[in-house]
C-alpha positions in Angstrom: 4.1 -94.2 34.6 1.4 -96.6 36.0 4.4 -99.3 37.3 5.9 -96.1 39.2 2.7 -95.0 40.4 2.0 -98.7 41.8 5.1 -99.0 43.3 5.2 -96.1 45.3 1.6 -96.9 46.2 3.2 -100.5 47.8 6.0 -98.6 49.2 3.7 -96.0 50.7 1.5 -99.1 52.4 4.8 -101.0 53.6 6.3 -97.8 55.7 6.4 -98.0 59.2 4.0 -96.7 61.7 6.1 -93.9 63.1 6.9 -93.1 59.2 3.5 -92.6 57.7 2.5 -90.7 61.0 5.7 -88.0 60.4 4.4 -87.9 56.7 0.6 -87.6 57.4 1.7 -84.5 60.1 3.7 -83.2 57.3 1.1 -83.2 54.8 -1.1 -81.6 57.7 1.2 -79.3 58.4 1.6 -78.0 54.7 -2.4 -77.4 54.4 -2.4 -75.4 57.5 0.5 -73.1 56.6 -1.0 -72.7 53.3 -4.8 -72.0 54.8 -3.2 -68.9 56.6 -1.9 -67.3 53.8 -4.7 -64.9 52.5 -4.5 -63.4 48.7 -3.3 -60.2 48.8 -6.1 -58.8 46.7 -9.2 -59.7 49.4 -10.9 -58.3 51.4 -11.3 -60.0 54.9 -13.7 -57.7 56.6 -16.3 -59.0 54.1 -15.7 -62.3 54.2 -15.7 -62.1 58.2 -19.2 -60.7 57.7 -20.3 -63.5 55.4 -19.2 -65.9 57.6 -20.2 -64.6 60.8 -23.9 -62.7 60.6 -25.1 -65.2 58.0 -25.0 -68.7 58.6 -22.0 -70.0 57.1 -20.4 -70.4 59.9 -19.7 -74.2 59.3 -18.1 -73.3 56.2 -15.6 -71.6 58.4 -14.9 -75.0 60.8 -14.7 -77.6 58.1 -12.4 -74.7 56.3 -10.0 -74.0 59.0 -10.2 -70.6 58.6 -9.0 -70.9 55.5 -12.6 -69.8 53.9 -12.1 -66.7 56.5 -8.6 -66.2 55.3 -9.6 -66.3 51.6 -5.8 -67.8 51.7 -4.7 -70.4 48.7 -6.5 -73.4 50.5 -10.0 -70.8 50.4 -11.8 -74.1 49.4 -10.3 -76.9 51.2 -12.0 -80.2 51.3 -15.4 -78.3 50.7 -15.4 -79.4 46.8 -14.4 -82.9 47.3 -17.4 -82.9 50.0 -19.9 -81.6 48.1 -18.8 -84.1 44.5 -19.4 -86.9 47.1 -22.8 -85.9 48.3 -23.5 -85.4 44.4 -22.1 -89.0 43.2 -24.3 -90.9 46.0 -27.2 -89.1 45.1 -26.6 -90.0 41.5 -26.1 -93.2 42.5 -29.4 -93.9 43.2 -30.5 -92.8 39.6 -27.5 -94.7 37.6 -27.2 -98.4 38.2 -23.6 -98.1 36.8 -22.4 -96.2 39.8 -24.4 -98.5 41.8 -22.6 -101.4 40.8 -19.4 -100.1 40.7 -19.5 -99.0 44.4 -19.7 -102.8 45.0 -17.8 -103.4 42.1 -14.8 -105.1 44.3 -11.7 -102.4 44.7 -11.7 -101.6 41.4 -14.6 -100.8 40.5 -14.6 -98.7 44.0 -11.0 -97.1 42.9 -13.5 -96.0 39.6 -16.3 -94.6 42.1 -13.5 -92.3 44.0 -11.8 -91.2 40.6 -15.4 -90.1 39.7 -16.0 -88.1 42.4 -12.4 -86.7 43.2 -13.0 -85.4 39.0 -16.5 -84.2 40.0 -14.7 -82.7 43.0 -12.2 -81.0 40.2 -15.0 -79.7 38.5 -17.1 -78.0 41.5 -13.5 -76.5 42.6 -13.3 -74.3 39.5 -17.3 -73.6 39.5 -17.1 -72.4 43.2 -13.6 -70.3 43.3 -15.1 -68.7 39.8 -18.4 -68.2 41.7 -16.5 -66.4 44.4 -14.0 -64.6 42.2 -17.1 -63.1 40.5 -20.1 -63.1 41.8 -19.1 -62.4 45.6 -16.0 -60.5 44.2 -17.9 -58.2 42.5 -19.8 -57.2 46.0 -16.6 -56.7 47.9 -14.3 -59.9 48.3 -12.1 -58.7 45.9 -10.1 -55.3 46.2 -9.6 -54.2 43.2 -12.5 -55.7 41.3 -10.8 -56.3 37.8 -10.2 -59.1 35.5 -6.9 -59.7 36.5 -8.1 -60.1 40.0 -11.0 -62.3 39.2 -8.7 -65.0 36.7 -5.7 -64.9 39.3 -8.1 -65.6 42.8 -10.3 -68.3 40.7 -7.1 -70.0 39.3 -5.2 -70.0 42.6 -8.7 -71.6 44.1 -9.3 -74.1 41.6 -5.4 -75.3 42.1 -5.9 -74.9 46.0 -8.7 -77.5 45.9 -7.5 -79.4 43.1 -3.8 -80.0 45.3 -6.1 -80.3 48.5 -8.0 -83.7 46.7 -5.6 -85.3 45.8 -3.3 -84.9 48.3 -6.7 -86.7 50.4 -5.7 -89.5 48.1 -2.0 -89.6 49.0 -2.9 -89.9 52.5 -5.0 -92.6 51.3 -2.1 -94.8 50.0 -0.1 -95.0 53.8 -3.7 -96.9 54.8 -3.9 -95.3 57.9 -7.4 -93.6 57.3 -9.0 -91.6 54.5 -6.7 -88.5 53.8 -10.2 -86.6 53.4 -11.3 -86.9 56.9 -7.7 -86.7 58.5 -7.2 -83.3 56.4 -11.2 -82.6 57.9 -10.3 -82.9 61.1 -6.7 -81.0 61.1 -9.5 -78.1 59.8 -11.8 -78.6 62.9 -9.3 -78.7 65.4 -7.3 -75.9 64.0 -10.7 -73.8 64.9 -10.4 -74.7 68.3 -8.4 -71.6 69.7 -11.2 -69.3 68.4 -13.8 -71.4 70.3 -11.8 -70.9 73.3 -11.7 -67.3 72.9 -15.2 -66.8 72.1 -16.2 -68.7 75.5 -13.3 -66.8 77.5 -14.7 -63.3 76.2 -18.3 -63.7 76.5 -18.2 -65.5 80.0 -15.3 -62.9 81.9 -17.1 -59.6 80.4 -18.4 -59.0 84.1 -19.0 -59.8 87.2 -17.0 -61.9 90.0 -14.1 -63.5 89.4 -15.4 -67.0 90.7 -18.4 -66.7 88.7 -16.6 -66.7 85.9 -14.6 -69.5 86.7 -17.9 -71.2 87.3 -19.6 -70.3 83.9 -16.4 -71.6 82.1 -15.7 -74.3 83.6 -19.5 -75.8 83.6 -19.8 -74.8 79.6 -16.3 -77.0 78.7 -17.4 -79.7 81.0 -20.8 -79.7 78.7 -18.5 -80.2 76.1 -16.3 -83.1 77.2 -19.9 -84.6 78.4 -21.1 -84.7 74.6 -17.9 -85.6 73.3 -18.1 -88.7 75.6 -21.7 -89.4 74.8 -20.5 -89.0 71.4 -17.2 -91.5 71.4 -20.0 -94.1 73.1 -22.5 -93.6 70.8 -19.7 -94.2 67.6 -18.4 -97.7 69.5 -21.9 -99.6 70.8 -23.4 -101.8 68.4 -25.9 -104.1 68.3 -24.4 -107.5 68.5 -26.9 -109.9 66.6 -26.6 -113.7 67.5 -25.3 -115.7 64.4 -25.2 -119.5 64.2 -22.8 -121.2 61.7 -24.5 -124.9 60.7 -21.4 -126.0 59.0 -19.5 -126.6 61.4 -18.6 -130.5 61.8 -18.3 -131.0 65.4 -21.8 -129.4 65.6 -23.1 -125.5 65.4 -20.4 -122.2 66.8 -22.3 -118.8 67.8 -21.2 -115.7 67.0 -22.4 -112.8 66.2 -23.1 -110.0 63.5 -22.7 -106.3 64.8 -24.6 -103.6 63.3 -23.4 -99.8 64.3 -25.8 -97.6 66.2 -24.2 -95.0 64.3 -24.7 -97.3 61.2 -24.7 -94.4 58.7 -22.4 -92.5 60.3 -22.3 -88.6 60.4 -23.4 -88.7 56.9 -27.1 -87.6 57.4 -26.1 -84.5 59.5 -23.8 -83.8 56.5 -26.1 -84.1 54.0 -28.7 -81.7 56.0 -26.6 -79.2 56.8 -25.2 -78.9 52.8 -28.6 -78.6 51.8 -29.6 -76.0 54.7 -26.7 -74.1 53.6 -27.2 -74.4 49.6 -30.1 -71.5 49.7 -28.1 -69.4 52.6 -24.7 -69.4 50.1 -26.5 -68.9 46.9 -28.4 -65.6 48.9 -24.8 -63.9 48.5 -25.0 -63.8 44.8 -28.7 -62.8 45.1 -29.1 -60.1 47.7 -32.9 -60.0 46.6 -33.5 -63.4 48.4 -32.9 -61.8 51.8 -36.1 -59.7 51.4 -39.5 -60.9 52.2 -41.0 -63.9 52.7 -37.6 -65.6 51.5 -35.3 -63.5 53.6 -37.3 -65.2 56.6 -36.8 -68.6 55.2 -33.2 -67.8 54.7 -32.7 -66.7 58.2 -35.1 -69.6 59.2 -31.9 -72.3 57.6 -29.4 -70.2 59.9 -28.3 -72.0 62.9 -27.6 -69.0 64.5 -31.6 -68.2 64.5 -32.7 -71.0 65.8 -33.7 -71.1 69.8 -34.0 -67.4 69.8 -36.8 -66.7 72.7 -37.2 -63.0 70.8 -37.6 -64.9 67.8 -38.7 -68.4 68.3 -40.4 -68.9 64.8 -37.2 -69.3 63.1 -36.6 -72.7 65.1 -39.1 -74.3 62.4 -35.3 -74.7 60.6 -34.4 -77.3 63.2 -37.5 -79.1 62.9 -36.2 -78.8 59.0 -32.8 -79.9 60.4 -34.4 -83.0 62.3 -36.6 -84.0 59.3 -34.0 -84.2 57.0 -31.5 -86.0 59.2 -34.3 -88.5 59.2 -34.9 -88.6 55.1 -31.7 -89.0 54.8 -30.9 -91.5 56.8 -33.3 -93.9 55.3 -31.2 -92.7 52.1 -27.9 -94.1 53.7 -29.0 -97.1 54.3 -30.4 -97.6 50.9 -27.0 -97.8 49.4 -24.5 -98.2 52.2 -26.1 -101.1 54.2 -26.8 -103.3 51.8 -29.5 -106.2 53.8 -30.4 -108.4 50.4 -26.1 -108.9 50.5 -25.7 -109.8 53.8 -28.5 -112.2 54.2 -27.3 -113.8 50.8 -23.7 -113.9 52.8 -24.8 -115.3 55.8 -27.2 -118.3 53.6 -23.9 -119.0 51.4 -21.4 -119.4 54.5 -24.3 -121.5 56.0 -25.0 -119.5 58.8 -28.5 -118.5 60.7 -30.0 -115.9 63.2 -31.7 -118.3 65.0 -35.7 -118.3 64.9 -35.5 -116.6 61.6 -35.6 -118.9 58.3 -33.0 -118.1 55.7 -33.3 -115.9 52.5 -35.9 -113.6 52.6 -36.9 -113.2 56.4 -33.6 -112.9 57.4 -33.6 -110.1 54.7 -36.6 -108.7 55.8 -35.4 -108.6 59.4 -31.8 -107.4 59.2 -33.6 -104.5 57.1 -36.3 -103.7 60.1 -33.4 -103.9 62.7 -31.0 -101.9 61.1 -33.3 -99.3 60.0 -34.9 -99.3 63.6 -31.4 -98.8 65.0 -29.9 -96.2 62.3 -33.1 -94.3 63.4 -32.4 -94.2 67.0 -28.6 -93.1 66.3 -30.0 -90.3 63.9 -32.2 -89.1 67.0 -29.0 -89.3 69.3 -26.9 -87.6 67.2 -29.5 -84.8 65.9 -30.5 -84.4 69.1 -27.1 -83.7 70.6 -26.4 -81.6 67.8 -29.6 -79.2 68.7 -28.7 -79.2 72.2 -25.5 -78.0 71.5 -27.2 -75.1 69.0 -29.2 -74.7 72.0 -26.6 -74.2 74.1 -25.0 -72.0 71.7 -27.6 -69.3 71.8 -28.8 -69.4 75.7 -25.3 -68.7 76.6 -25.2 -65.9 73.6 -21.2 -67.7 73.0 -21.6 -67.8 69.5 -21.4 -71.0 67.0 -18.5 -73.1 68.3 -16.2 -75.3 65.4 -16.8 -78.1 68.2 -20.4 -78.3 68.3 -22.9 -80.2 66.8 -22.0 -82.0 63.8 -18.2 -81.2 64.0 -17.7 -82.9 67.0 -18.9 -86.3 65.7 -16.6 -85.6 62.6 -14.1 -85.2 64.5 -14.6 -88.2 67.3 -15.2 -90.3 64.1 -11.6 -89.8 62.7 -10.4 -90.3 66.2 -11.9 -93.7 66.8 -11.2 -94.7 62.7 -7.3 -93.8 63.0 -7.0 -95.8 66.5 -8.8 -98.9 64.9 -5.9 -98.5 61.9 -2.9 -98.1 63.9 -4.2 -101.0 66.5 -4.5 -103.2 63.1 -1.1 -101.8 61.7 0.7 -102.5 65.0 -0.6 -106.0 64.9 0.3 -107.1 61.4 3.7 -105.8 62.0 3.9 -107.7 65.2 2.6 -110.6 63.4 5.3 -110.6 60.8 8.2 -110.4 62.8 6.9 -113.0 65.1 7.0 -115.5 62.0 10.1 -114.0 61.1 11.5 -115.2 64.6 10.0 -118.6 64.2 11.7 -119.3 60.9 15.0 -118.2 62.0 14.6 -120.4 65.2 13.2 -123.6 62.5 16.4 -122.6 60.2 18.8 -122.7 63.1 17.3 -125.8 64.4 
């Protein structure tokens, strides 16, 4: 069994370009047929309640709808995101994780069976959750045992299949099948976005108005999209000197991401923001008092409210944690002690810094100083959006804020692997070619 399943790993990685891109559409193609397929025994009026009035709208974008559609994918990659926000947290706490993330690949290939299992385990916690606790308030028509074993089994199995076919995707190396299966969910939202700006913008008034107001709110959107494709590709090139070098010293240099942690940080926020808003559904006493105001304080859809502008403490919240958690990131994905050890082994310098410990010390301050800034970009375009959002009363878009990085992310990451796919197969026939020109010399 473990000889087939490595061979049809290397088969997988040796396909052609135009092959693995007809599978990964396939694949895609399967998750979205199967997120429009709703159970027969839910009820979608509730759900559409839950996930418009409160909060959860983001649920509904990484989702696909499919969290709307309570359909056989209800969970998509939801579980797999939420085991790998829990396994880098523990990570922090268990030096064993920790060293197995940089472990080589196999100890990483142990780090993503963790969490994919973890991701196993919080797919049958959260479709029983559901089956019970929000069935028993109107998700599930009838409410009856049989109802609440066959919607949490078909869940658990919906996630379950949805994981691992993340890690099938995986084997054709063109991208993580996580992210492409992600971003197949965002931009299957996008026809709803465009209806939602279409009816609140051509309720009234003249006909070129409304051309205008359209028009200005999606060039908005292609403006931060831009802003956000530049802010993913500029880095900060840091001048490297290699002393090694017989015929005297070569420069290059060392890049570090303004976007080095990614959209992890917004990620991270917005789970936790949402963690209080979700578990409110099971406890309808939370949206009372003092706590009902903190509730609707972690909604989105409060925030920037002039009639209620107390509520947009949650996006100072937002900002805050962004912020936390970047410094968190870096902790254990940029690793400063190991690339300072690096550069002093391969004998290279950043000029007027000595090696070891000060150029520790200083790839630390500059990356952290630079992670900062693209948390403060990225947060801020995020809000803006939100802003946006609720001035022009258009509702909570799949495309804004954090979805649109997601999804410009996973754009720019499958370009990088098809540019470096393309080359290695132009590479090999071009040595194929010069061995059948040496053999028929």
């Amino acid at each position: 069994m473990h000889y087939s399943y490595k061979t049809m790993t290397a088969r997988l990685s040796n396909l052609g370009l135009l092959t693995k891109i007809s599978i990964i559409l396939g694949c895609l193609a399967i998750v979205r047929i199967g997120s429009n397929i709703p159970l027969p025994f839910v009820n979608r009026d509730y759900i559409q309640a839950l996930l418009d009035v409160d909060g959860l709208g983001f649920l509904h974008a990484i989702t696909g709808g499919s969290m709307l559609q309570m359909s056989f994918f209800a969970l998509s990659v939801s579980p797999y995101i939420t085991a790998s926000i829990v396994i880098q947290l523990m990570s922090v706490v268990s030096p064993r994780l920790e060293e197995m993330r940089k472990d080589g690949k196999t100890g990483m290939d142990q780090y993503k069976r963790i969490t994919q299992y973890t991701g196993v385990g919080l797919a049958l916690l959260q479709s029983a959750g559901m089956a019970i606790g929000l069935g028993a308030q109107g998700l599930l028509t009838p409410y009856t045992p049989a109802t609440v074993i066959g919607a949490t089994v078909i869940w658990t199995l919906g996630g379950i299949f949805i994981i691992f076919l993340g890690e099938f995707l995986d084997k054709l190396e063109l991208g993580s099948g996580i992210s492409l299966i992600l971003f197949s969910n965002i931009v299957a939202s996008l026809p709803s976005d465009f209806q939602s700006i279409y009816t609140v913008f051509t309720v009234d008034g003249p006909a070129a108005a409304q051309i205008a107001k359209v028009t200005g709110l999606l060039l908005v959107i292609v403006g931060v999209v831009a802003v956000c494709v530049k802010c993913s590709e500029t880095s900060k090139q840091l001048p490297v000197v290699q002393t090694r070098k017989l015929t005297g010293t070569a420069k290059s240099t060392f890049p570090i991401p303004l976007m080095t942690c990614s959209v992890m940080p917004v990620i991270f926020a917005g789970s936790i923001m949402s963690m209080p808003i979700l578990i409110a559904q099971f406890v309808p006493s939370m949206k009372t008092g003092i706590m009902g105001h903190i509730i609707t304080a972690l909604n989105t859809a409060a925030w920037f409210d002039v009639e209620t502008p107390w509520y947009s403490a949650g996006a100072v919240l937002y900002f805050f944690l962004t912020t936390v958690f970047t410094y968190f990131y870096l902790e254990i994905g940029f690793n400063a002690t190991e690339i300072a050890e690096n550069l002093k082994k391969s004998g290279a310098i950043i000029p007027g810094i000595r090696p070891g410990k000060p150029t520790e010390n200083y790839i630390r301050s500059l990356s952290t100083r630079i992670a900062l800034l693209g948390n403060t970009i990225m947060t801020g375009i995020i809000l803006f959006m939100y802003l946006l959002c609720s001035i022009s009363h258009v509702g909570m878009l799949s495309i804004a804020g954090t979805s649109c990085f997601i999804c410009v992310n996973v754009v720019l990451e499958e370009k990088k692997k098809m540019e470096s796919s393309l080359a290695v197969r132009t590479r090999k026939a071009h040595s194929f070619l010069l061995a059948g020109k040496h053999l028929t010399a």
